[in-house]
C-alpha positions as CSV (number, residue, x, y, z in Angstrom):
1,X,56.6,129.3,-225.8
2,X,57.8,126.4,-225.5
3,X,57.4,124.7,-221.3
4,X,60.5,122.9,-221.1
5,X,64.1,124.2,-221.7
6,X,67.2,122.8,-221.5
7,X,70.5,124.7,-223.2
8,X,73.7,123.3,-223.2
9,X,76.2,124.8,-220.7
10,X,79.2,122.7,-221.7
11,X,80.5,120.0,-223.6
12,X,83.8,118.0,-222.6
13,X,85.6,114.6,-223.3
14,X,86.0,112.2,-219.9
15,X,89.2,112.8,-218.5
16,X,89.4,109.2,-217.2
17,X,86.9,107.2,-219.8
18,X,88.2,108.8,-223.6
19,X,85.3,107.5,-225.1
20,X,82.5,109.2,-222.9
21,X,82.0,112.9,-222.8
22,X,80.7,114.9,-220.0
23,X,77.8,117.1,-221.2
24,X,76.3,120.2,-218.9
25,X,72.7,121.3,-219.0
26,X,70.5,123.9,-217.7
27,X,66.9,122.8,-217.2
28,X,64.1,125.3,-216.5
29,X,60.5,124.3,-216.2
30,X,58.0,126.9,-217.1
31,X,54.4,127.4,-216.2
32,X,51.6,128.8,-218.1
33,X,53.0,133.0,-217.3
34,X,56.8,131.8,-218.6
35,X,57.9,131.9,-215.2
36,X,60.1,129.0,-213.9
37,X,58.8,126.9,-211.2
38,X,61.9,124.0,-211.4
39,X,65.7,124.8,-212.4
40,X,68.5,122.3,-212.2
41,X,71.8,121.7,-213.1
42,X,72.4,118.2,-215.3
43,X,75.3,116.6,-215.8
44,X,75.5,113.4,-218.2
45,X,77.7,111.5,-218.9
46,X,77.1,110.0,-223.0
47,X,79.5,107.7,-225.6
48,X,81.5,109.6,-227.9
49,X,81.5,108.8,-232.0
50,X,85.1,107.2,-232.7
């Protein structure tokens, strides 16, 4: 399994930049048992193709 997860909670254009987009991620740190020992909540902000 893999240690490092991050799934994609949400993907949105900038309401005040139109060419960024706002993308929402879940990241969960695993150990060696598959248990999580870090979670967090990322929010990025990323240039959008035209």
């Amino acid at each position: 399994m893999a240690p490092f997860r991050t799934p994609i909670d949400d993907a949105r254009p900038s309401r005040s930049k139109p060419d960024r987009g706002v993308v929402t991620t879940s990241v969960a740190l695993l150990n060696q048992h598959d248990q999580p020992v870090l979670t967090l909540t990322a929010i990025n902000f990323l240039l959008r193709r035209p």
